[in-house]
C-alpha positions as CSV (number, residue, x, y, z in Angstrom):
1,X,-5.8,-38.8,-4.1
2,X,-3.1,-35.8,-4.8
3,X,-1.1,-34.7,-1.6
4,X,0.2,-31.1,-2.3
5,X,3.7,-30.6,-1.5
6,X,3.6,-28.2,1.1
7,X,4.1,-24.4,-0.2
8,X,7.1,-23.8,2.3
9,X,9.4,-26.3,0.0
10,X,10.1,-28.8,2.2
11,X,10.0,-32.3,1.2
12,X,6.7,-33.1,3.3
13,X,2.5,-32.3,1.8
14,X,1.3,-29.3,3.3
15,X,-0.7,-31.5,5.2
16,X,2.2,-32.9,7.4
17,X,4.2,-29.7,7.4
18,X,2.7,-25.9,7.4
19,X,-1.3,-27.0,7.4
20,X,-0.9,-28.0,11.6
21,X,0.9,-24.7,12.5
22,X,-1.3,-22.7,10.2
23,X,-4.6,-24.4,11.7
24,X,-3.3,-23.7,15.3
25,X,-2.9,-27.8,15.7
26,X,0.7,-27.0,16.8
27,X,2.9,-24.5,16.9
28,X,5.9,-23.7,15.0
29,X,9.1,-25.0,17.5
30,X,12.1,-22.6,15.8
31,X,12.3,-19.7,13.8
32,X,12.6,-21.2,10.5
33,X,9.7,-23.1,11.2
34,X,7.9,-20.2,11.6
35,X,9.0,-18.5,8.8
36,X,8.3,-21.6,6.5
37,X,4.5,-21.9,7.8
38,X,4.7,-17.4,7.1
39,X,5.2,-18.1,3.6
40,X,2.6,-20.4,3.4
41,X,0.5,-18.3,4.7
42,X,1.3,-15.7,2.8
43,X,0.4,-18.7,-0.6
44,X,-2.7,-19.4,1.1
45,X,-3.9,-16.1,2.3
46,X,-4.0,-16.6,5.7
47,X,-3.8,-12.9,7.1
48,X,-5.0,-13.6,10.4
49,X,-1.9,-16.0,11.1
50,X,0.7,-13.4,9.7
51,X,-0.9,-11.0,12.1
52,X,-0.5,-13.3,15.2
53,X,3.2,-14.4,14.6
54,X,4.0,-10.8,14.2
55,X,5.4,-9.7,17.6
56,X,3.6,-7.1,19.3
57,X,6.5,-4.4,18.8
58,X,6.4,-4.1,15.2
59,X,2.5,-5.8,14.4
60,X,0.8,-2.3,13.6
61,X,3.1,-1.9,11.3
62,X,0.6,-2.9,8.4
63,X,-3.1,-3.5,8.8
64,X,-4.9,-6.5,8.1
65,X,-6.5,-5.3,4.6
66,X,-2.8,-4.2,3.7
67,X,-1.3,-7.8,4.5
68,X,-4.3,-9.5,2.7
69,X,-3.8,-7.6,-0.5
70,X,0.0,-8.1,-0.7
71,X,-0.9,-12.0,-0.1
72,X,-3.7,-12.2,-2.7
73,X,-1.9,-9.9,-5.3
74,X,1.0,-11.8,-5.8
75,X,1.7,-15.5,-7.3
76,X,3.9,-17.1,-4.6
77,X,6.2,-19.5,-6.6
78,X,8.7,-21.1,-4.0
79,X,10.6,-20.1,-0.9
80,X,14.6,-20.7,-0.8
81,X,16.1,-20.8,2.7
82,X,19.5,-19.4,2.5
83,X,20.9,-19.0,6.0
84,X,19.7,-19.9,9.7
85,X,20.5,-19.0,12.9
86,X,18.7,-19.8,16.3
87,X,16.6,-16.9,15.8
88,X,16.8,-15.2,12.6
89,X,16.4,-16.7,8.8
90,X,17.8,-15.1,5.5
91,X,15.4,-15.8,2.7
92,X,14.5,-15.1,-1.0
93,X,10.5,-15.4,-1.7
94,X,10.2,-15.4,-5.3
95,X,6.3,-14.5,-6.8
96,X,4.7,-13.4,-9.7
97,X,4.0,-9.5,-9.5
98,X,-0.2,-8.4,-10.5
99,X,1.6,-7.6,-13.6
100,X,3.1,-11.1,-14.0
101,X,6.9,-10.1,-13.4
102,X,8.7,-12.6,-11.4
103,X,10.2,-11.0,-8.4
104,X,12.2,-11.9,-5.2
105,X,11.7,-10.4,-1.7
106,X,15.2,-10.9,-0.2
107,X,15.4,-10.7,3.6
108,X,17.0,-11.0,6.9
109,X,14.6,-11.7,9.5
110,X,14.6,-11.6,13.3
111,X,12.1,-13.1,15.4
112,X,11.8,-14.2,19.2
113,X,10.4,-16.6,21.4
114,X,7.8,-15.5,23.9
115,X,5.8,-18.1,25.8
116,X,6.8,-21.3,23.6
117,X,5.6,-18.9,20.3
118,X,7.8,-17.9,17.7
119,X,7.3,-14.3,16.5
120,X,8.3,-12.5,13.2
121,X,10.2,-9.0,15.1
122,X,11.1,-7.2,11.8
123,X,13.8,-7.8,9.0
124,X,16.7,-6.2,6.6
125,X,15.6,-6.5,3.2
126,X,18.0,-6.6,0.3
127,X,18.4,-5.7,-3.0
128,X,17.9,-7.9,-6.3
């Protein structure tokens, strides 16, 4: 049997890492965690989970369709961690464009905890 490393990079199979927080079995427990189990949403097209750890503030800010079509029109390649605080994360996502160009989405996210949930607020993006 092939375990898939888990989409978010970590060391573990998707299975033992994103998979439980994705499928509601548990929630994420710290900001990173909930950004790692974002991206892998984001790899496996999971819209409805990007819209529920998207805190209420900021969540109309793109619509369902408009989240599923950035997921499903990009190649998501890997996710590098760069810096973490208690409740923000710097990252660069790195994905293949629809026309095949790599890219990097650079960011400085905040979230916040609300009821034991961890919620994406909004971020800084940066330039590549």
């Amino acid at each position: 049997m092939v375990t898939l490393s888990c989409y978010c990079g970590s060391d573990l199979s998707f299975e033992k890492c994103c998979e439980p927080i994705l499928s509601g079995k548990i929630k994420a427990t710290t900001a990173v965690a909930v950004m790692r189990s974002r991206y892998s949403a984001y790899a496996t097209h999971n819209a409805d989970y990007l819209i529920a750890t998207t805190h209420s503030s900021t969540r109309a800010t793109h619509s369902k369709d408009e989240i599923l079509y950035w997921a499903t029109s990009n190649q998501w390649q890997r996710l590098e961690i760069i810096r973490v605080t208690s409740n923000t994360v710097e990252f660069k996502a790195f994905y293949f464009n629809s026309s095949k160009q790599l890219q990097v989405h650079h960011e400085h996210s905040r979230f916040v905890e609300e009821n034991g949930q961890w919620m994406y607020v909004d971020g800084d993006y940066f330039e590549t």
